[in-house]
C-alpha positions in Angstrom: 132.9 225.6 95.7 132.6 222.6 97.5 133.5 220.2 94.6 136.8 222.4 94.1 137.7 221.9 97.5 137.4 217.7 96.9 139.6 218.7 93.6 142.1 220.4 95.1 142.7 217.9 98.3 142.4 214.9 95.6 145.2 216.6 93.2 147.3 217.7 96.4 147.2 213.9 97.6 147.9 212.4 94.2 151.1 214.9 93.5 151.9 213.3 97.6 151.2 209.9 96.4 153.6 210.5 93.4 156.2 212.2 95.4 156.6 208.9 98.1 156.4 206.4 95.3 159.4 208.1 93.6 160.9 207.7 97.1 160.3 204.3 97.7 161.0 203.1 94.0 164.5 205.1 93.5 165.9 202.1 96.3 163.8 199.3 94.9 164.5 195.8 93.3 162.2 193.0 92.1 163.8 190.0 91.4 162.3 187.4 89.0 160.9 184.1 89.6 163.3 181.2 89.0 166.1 183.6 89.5 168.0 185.2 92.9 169.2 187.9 90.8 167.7 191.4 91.0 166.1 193.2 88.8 167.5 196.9 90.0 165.4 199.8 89.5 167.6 202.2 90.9 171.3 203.3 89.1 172.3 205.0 92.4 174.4 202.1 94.5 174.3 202.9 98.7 177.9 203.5 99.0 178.8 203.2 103.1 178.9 206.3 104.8 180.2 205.3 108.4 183.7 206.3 108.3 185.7 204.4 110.4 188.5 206.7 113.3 191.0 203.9 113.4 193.5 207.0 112.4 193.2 208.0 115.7 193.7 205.3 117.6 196.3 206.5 120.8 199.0 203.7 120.6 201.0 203.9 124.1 201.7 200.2 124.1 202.6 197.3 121.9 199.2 195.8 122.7 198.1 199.0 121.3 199.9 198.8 118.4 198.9 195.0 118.0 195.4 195.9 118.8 195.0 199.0 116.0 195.8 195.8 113.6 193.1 193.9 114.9 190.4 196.5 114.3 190.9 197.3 111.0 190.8 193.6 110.0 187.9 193.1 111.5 186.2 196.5 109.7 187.2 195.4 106.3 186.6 192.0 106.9 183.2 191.1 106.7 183.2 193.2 103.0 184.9 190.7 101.1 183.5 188.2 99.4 185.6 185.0 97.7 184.2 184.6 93.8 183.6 181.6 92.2 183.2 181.4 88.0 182.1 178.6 86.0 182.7 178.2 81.9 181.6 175.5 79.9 184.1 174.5 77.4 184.3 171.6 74.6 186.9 169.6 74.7 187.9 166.7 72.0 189.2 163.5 73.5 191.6 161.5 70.3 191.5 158.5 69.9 194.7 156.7 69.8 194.4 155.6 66.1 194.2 158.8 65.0 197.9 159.0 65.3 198.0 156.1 62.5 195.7 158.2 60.6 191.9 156.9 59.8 190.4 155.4 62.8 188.7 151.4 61.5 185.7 152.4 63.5 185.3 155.3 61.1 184.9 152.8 58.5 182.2 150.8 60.4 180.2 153.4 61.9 180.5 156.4 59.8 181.9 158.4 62.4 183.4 162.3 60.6 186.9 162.3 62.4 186.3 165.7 64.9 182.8 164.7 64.8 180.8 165.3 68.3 181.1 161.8 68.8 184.7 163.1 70.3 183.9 166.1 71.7 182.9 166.1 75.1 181.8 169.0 77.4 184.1 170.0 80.2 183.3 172.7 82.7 186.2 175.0 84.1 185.9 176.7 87.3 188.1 179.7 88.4 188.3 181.6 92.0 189.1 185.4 92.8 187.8 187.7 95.2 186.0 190.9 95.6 185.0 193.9 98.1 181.2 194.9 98.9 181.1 198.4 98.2 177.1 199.6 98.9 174.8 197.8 101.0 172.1 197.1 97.9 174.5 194.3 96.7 177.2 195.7 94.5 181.0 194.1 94.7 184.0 195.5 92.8 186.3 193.4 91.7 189.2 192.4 88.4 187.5 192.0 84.6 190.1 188.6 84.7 187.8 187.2 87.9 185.0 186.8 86.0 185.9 187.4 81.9 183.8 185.3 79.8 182.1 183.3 82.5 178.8 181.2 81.9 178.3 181.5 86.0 179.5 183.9 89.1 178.5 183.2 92.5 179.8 184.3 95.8 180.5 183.4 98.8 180.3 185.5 101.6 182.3 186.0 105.6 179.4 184.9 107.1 178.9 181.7 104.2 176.4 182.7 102.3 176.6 181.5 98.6 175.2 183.2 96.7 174.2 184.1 92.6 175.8 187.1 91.0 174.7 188.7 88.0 177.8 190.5 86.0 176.4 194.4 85.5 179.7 195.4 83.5 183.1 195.2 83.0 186.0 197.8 81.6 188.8 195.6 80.5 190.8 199.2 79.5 191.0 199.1 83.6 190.6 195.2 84.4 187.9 196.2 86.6 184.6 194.6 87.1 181.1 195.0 89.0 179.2 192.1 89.8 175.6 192.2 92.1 174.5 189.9 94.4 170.4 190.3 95.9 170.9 190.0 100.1 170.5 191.6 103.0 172.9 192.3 106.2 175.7 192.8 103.7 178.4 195.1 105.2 180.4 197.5 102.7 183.6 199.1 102.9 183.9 202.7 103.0 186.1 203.7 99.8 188.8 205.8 100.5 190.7 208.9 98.4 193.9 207.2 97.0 195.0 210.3 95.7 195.8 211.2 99.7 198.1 207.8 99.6 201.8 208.3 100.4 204.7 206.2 100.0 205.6 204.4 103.3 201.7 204.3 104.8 200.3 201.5 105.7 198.3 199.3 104.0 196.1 195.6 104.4 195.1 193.2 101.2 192.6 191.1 101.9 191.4 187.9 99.8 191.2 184.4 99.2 194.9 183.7 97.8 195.1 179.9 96.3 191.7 178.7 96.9 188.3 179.1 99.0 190.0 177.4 101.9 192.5 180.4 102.7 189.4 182.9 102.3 189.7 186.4 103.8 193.7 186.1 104.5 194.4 189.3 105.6 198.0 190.4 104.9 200.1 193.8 105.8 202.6 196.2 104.6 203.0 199.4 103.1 202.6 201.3 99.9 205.9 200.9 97.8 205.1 203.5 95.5 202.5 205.1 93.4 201.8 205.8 90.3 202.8 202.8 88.4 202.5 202.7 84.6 203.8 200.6 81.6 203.5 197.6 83.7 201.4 195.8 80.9 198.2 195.0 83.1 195.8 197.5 81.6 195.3 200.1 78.8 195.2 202.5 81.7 197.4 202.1 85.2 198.4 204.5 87.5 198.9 201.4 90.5 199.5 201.7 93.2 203.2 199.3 94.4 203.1 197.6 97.7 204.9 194.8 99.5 201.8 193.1 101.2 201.6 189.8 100.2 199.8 188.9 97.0 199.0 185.9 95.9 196.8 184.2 92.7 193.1 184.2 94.2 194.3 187.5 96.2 193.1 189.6 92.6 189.6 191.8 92.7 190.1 191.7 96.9 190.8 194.8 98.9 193.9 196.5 100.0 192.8 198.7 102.8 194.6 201.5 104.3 195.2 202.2 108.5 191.5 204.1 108.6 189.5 200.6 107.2 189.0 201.8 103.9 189.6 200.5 100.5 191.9 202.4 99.2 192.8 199.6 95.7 191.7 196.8 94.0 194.4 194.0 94.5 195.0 193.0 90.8 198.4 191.6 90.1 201.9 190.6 91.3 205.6 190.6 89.8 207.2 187.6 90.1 209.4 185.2 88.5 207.9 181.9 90.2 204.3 183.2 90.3 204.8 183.2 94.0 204.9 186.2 96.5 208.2 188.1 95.7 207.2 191.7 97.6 205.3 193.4 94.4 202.3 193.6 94.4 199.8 195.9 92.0 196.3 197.6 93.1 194.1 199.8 91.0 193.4 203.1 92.7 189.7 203.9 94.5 189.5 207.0 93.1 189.8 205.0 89.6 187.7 202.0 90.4 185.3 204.3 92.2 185.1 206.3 88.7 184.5 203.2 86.8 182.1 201.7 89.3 179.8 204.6 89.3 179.8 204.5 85.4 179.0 200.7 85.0 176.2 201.3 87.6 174.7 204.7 85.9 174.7 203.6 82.4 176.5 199.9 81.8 179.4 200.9 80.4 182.7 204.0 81.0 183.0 206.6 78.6 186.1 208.2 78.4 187.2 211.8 77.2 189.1 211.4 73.7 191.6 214.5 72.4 192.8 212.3 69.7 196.4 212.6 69.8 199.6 210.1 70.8 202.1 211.9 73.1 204.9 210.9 74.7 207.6 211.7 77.5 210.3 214.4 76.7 213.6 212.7 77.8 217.2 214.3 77.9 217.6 213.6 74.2 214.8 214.4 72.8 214.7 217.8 75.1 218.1 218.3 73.4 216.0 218.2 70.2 214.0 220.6 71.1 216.1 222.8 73.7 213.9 222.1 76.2 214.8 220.5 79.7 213.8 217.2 80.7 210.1 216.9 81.6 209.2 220.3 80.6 205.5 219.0 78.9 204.7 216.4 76.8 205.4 216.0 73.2 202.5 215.4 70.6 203.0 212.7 68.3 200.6 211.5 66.0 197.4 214.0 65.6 194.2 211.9 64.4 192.3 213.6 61.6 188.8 215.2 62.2 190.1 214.5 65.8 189.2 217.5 68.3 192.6 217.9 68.7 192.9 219.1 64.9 189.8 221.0 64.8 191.4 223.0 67.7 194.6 223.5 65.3 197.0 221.1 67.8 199.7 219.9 65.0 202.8 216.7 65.9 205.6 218.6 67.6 203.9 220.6 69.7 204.8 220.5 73.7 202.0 220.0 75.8 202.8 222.4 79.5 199.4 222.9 81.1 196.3 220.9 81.1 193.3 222.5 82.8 196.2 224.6 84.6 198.0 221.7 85.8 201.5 221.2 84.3 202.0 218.1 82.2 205.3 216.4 82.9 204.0 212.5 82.5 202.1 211.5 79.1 200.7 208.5 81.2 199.1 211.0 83.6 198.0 213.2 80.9 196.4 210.3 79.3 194.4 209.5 82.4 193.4 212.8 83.0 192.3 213.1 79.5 190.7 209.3 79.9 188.5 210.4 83.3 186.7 213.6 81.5 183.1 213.0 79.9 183.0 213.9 76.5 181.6 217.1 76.0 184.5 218.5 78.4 185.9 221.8 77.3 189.3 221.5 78.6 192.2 224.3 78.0 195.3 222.8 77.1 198.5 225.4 76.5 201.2 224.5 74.0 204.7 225.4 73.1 204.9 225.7 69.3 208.1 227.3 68.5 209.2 229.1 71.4 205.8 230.3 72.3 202.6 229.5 74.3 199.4 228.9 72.6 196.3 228.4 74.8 193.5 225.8 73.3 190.4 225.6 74.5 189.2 222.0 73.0 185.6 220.0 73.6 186.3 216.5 74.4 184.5 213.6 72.8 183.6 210.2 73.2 186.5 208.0 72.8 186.1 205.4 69.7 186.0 201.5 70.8 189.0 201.0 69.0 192.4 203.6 69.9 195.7 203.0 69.1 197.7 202.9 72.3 200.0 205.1 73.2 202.0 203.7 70.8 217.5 199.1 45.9 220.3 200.8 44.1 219.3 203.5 46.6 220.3 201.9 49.8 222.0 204.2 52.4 224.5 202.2 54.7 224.5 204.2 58.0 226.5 201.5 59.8 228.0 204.4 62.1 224.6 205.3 63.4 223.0 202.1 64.1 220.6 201.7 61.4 220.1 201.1 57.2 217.9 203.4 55.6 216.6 203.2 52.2 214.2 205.3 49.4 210.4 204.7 50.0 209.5 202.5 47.0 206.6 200.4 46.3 208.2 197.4 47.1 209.4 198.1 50.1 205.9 199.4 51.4 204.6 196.1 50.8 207.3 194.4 52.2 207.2 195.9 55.8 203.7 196.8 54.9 203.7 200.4 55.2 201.4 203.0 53.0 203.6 204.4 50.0 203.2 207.9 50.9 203.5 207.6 54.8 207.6 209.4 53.8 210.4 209.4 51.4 212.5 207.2 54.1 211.8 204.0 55.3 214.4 202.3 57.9 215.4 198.6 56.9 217.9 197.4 59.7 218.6 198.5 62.8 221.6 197.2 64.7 220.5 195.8 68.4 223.3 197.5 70.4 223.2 200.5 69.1 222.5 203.8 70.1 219.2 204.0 67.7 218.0 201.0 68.8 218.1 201.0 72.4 215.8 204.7 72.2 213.5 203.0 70.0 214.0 202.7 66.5 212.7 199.7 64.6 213.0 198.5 61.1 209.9 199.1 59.1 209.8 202.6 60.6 209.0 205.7 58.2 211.2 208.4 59.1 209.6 212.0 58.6 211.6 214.3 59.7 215.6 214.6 60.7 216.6 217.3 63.4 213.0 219.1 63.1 213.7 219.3 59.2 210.8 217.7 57.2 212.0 215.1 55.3 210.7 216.1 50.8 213.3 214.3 49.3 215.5 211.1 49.7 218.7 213.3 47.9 217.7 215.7 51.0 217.8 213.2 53.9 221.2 211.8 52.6 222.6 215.4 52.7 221.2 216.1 56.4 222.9 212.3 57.4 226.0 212.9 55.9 226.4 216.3 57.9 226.0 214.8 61.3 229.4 213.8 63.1 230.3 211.1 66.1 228.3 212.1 69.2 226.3 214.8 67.4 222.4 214.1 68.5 220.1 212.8 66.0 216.5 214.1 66.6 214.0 211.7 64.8 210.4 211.9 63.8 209.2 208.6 62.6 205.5 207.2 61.3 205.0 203.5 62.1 202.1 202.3 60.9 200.1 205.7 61.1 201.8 207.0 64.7 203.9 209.6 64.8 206.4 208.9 67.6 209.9 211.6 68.3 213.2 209.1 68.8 216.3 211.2 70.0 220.1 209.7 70.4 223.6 210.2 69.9 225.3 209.3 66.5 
């Protein structure tokens, strides 16, 4: 009886033992000899949890006012970090009498023209910033900081250099997350961007032009929200503001009145690569999606429908006798994608997605992006005057997706565009597949009304006012029916994406 007492207490005080050790290793790192960077055993980053109550602040005064300023710099402050990159490049010095041709030393020595004799090893060195975001040593900041660098370090407010290992990157976002091993590192509480309005007030903080202007703290207000087709990113929904940006400024903070980071500052409009008043930031809520995936499991899975959609503008609601902005229009449906297991076909209208109206294909895409795959989401569609609800399971979008994105000759001068009989040849020539349609577009005039909604040459045309196209003799009946300011409601396959052009003839 005795023994089973000495059982019990030594099983009760291993299962303790266990317990605390799981406890103490979940926040543990060990870092390597010969190396400052740690090895992390722990996926979960210790985000801040102090939030700030600068909101709040009573302003009676100017020196109130002046003072509310002053403490949300110095909150934010101390979090951001200037980032330094190194990349070792070869470069090849010429000698002058390669101009001539043959160098005479070639002929003496041996030497291979482009031999290594020529090539010389040059290191390049870049600068950006960053934000501390968790007290264990994790920094957000742009993929362009630190893309393809053979070294990151960092320097921090109070100047402490110090090694950075790269955990993972997302180029789809241009957002990366680097790790530093130190102690007394301040982080910034991350905000909800999604609460952001037009008008509020916002901070960027960074090192703009080199380490010397470090921390410059700037201030303005958000410009707008919700930026896309900017050209930045596979996916942007940026937030606009006016605070000054500047080169150096990307992978820093923009802040909002409460102290908290709110964007990652990643690019600026300009036509002198100066400061013009437009500046670019990646949401928190987006970078904070991204950041927790790099961390967890070293790289962001996105949810993939397998579809190309697009916005329904006045014309192409015209098509369909819908108004402007009511859904979004499928385009190209991806085979054995879930979208066509679920039975989603081109040319239906997209109006709810998880019972939240669609009236932005860049915002559906996001929402689509953010889901893990294995998401059942429902998605209701207008397919000839009525709704159809889907309910479709997301998967795991592939690395590679599309974005977004003779004797027979027809003159169609008075619409804008040439369009001629799908033959062999001219597949090869604008190096289209055969039996992508009978039409195939081969000119379109630059100031017309075809052009300027999208047409190209080299575009397949599939269907003509929702009629599918079987037959060249039937397209050149449809055309010749349509009179001057008639609408012309196109469905055209370039290079495998199906993509709805609507104008006026």
């Amino acid at each position: 009886m005795k023994k089973k007492r000495i059982s019990m207490k030594s099983l009760l005080l291993v299962l303790v033992g266990i317990v605390v050790g799981g406890l103490v290793f979940a926040n543990m790192e060990f870092t390597f000899p010969g190396t400052n960077v740690p090895l992390a055993l722990s996926n979960k980053p210790n985000y801040a949890t102090a939030k700030n109550n600068f909101e709040n602040y009573p302003i009676q005064t100017l020196r109130d006012f002046n003072e509310a300023f002053v403490r949300i710099a110095e909150s934010a402050t101390p979090s951001v970090v200037t980032i330094f990159t190194e990349k070792t490049v070869n470069r090849r010095s010429i000698s002058p009498f390669e101009f001539f041709g043959r160098s005479p030393f070639e002929e003496f020595f041996g030497t291979p023209r482009g031999g290594s004799s020529n090539e010389r090893k040059e290191v390049r060195r870049g600068l950006g910033s960053g934000v501390i975001v968790s007290s264990d040593g994790y920094i957000l900041t742009n993929n362009h900081v630190i893309d393809k660098a053979d070294a990151v370090y960092v320097r921090t407010s109070d100047n402490r250099k110090l090694d950075a290992k790269v955990i993972g990157t997302d180029p789809k976002t241009d957002l990366a997350v680097i790790k530093v091993n130190a102690k007394g590192l301040k982080p910034i509480m991350i905000g909800d961007s999604d609460r952001l309005r037009v008008g509020e007030w916002v901070i960027a903080i960074g090192s703009p032009l080199g380490e010397s202007l470090a921390r410059t703290v700037t201030q303005g207000i958000v410009s707008a929200i919700g930026r896309s087709n900017v050209g930045l990113a596979d996916y942007e929904d940026f937030i606009q503001t006016d605070a000054a940006i500047n080169p150096g400024n990307s992978g820093g903070p923009l802040v909002n009145i409460n102290g908290e980071l709110v964007g990652i500052n990643t690019a600026i409009a300009s036509r002198t690569g100066g400061f013009e008043g437009i500046g670019f930031a990646v949401p928190s809520n987006m970078a904070q999606k991204v950041l927790t995936s790099l961390i967890t499991t070293g790289k962001v899975t996105r949810g993939y429908l397998g579809v190309s959609i697009q916005d329904i503008d006045e014309n192409i609601a015209r098509g369909l006798q819908l108004q402007a902005g009511q859904g979004v229009l499928v385009g190209t449906v991806v085979e054995g994608s879930p979208a066509a297991k679920a039975g989603i076909r081109t040319g239906d209208v997209i109006v709810d997605f998880n019972d939240r109206k669609s009236t932005s294909s860049v915002e559906l895409r996001n929402e689509i992006a953010v889901l893990s795959p294995g998401s059942v989401v429902k998605i209701r569609i207008l397919r000839d005057g009525e709704i159809r609800v889907f309910n479709v399971r997301l998967e795991e979008q592939p690395a590679q997706v599309a974005a977004a994105a003779s004797s027979s000759q027809e003159s169609t001068d008075e619409l804008g565009f040439r369009s001629q009989e799908m033959t062999p040849q001219l597949a090869r020539q604008f190096q289209v597949k055969p039996e992508s349609g009978k039409v195939i577009v081969t000119a379109v005039d630059q100031s017309s009304n075809a052009f300027r909604a999208g047409l190209r040459t080299g575009d397949v045309i599939v269907s003509v006012n929702r009629q599918a196209m079987t037959s060249y003799a039937q397209y050149q009946a449809i055309m010749r029916k349509i009179k001057s300011g008639d609408l012309v409601f196109l469905l055209i396959d370039r290079r495998g994406s199906k993509v709805y052009f609507a104008f006026n003839a």
